[in-house]
C-alpha positions in Angstrom: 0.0 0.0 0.0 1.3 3.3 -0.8 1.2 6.1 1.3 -2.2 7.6 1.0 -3.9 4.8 0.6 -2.6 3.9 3.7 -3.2 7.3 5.4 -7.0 7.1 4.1 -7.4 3.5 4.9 -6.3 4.5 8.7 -8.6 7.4 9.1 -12.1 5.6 8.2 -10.8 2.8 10.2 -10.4 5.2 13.4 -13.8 6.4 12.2 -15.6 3.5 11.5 -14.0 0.6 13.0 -12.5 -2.4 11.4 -12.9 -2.5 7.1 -15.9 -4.8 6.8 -18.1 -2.4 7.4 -17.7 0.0 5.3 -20.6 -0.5 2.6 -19.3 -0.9 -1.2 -21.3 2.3 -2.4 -20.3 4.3 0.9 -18.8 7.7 0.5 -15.5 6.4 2.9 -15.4 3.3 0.2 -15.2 6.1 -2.7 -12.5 7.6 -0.9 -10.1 4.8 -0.8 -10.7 4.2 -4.5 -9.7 7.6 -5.2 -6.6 7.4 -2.9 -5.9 3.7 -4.2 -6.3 5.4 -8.0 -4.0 7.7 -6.9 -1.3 5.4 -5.6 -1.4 3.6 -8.8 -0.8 6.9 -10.9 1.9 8.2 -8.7 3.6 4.7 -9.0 3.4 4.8 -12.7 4.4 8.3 -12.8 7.7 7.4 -10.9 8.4 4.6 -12.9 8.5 6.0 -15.8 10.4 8.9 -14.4 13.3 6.4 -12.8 13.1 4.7 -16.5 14.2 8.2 -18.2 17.0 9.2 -15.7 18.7 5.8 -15.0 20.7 5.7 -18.4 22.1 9.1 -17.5 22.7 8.0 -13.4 24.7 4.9 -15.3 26.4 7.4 -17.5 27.2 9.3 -14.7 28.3 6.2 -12.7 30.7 4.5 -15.4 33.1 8.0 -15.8 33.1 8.3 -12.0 34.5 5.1 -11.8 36.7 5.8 -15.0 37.9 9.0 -13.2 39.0 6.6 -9.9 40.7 3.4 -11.7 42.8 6.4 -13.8 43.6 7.8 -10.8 43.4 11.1 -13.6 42.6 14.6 -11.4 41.9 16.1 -14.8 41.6 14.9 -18.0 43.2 16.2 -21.0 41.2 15.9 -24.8 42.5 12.7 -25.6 41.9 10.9 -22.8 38.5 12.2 -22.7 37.8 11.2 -25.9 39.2 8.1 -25.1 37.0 7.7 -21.9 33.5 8.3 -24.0 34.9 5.9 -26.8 35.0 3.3 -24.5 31.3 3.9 -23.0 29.9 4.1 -26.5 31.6 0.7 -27.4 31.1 -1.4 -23.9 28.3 -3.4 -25.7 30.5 -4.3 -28.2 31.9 -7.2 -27.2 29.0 -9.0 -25.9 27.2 -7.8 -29.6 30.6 -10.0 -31.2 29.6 -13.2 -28.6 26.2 -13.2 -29.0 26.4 -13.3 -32.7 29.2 -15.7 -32.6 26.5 -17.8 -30.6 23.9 -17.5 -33.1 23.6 -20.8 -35.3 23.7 -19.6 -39.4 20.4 -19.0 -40.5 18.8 -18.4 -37.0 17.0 -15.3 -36.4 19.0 -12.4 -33.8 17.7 -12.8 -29.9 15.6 -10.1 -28.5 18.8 -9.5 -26.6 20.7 -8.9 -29.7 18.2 -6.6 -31.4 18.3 -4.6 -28.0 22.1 -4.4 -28.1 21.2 -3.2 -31.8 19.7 -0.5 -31.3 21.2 0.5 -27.8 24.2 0.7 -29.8 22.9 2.5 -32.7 21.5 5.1 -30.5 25.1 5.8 -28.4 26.8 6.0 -32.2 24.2 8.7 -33.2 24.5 10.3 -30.0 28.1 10.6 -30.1 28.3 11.8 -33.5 26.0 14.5 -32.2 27.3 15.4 -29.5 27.4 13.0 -26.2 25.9 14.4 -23.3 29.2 13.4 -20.2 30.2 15.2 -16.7 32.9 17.4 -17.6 36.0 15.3 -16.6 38.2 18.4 -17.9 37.6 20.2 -14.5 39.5 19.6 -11.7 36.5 20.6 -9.6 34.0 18.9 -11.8 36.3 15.6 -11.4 36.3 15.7 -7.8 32.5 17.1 -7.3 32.1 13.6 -9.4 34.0 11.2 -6.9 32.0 12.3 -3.9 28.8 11.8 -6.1 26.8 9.1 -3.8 24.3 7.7 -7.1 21.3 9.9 -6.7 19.4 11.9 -9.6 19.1 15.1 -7.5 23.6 15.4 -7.5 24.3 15.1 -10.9 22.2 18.6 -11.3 25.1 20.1 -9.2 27.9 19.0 -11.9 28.8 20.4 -15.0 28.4 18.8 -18.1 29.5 19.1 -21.9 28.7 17.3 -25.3 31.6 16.2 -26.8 31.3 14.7 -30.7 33.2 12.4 -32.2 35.4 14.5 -33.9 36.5 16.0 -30.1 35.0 19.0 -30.5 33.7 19.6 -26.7 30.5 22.4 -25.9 29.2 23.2 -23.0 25.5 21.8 -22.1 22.7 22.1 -19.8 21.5 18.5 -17.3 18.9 17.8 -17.6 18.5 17.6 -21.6 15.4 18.1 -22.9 13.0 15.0 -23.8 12.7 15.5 -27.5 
């Protein structure tokens, strides 16, 4: 039970006494539907909201742990470059063993058309102009390593779009849903 649901469902039973006797047509019955509707659409809400922002908390995640196995206070344009190359092509090598798997003449897994087009979309991206915490910053680096995981930080870095041809622009978090 979420919250007010449970909140409602406490009040009518101070009221009223235990559940069973609250009639199905009653005006205290209509209320828990409405709280129990609500519940549901909050839930949704937030699930589709955690669904948006968790590619960019992972993002976020794999250059502060780039930044600590480096050891790098700040990055210069190569190894930047370098560090976003590598995110774009993580997939790669399970996209080589999955297809190395794949009997001749079988149809790709779901798995492997979702590698597909995960990878297809981090190429376009990239080409772009791929939204990363700005590891050129000494502050920005460091403001990164004491990042704990949660949504609300990564407001409180600075970030940049960097293409593939290295040219690097600043950029606002969050981007815009187009």
């Amino acid at each position: 039970m979420q919250r007010s649901l449970e909140k409602t469902r406490k009040q009518i039973v101070k009221k009223k006494g235990p559940m069973g006797t609250v009639h199905e047509g009653s005006r205290d019955s209509r209320r828990l539907r409405k709280a129990l509707a609500r519940d549901g659409r909050l839930g949704r809400l937030a699930t589709s909201r955690k669904v948006h922002e968790q590619p960019f908390v992972d993002r976020a995640g794999f250059f502060q742990d780039s930044a600590r196995e480096t050891g790098i206070e700040v990055f210069d344009a190569e190894q930047f470059l370098a560090a976003v190359k590598s995110f774009v092509h993580q997939h790669d090598e399970e996209m080589d063993e999955l297809k190395r798997a794949r009997r001749p003449g079988r149809p790709a897994s779901t798995r492997e058309d979702a590698l597909k087009v995960k990878i297809a979309s981090l190429e376009k991206e990239f080409q772009n102009g791929f939204l990363v915490p700005d590891l050129t910053s000494k502050d920005n680096v460091s403001a990164l390593e004491r990042w704990e995981g949660s949504w609300s930080q990564l407001n409180s870095l600075s970030w940049v779009r960097i293409t593939e041809a290295g040219a690097v622009r600043s950029a606002t978090f969050p981007p815009n849903k187009d």
